[in-house]
N, C-alpha and C positions, 0 to 999 in steps of 0.2 A: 676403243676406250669409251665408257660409259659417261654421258654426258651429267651432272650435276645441277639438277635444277635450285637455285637460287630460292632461298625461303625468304617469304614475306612478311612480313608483319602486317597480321588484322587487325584492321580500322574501325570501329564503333562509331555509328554516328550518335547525335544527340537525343535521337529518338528509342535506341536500343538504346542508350546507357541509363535513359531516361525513367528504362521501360525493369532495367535491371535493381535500380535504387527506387524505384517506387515514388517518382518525384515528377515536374513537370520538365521538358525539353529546356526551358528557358530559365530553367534553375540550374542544370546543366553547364548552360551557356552563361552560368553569374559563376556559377564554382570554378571555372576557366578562365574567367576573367581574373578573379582573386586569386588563383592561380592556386589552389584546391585541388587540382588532377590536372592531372598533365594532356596535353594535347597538342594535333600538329595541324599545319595547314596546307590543305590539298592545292593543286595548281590551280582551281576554281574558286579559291578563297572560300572554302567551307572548312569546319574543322572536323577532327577526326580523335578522337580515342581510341589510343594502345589498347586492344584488350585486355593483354597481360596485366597494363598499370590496374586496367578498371577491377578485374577479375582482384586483383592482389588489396587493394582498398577493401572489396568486400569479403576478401579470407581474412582481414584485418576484423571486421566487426562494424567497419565504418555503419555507420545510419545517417541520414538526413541530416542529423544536427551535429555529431561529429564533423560532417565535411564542410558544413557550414560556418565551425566554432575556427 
């Protein structure tokens, strides 16, 4: 019987998402706070971006001042 590997969800850190919206890491880390994009947090206490969410924001059109507003 064929074992089933278990699909994961890839995580974005703050410096790819950063690097995807054209913005700084610690903008990133405010749009998360204001709770802007969603995001989770690893057992290290860093946070992490769905990429699905991130990737789906900018099939939306989002820019800077959208995620901002």
């Amino acid at each position: 019987m064929p074992r089933q590997t278990p699909e994961y969800e890839v995580l974005l850190t703050p410096a790819e998402v950063a690097t995807m919206f054209r913005v700084d890491a610690k903008t990133v880390t405010r749009w998360a706070k204001l709770e802007k994009i969603p995001y989770v947090w690893t057992l290290g206490g860093h946070r992490r971006y769905p990429e699905k969410a991130v990737r789906a924001l900018l099939a939306q059109g989002a820019t800077q001042r959208e995620v901002q507003a």
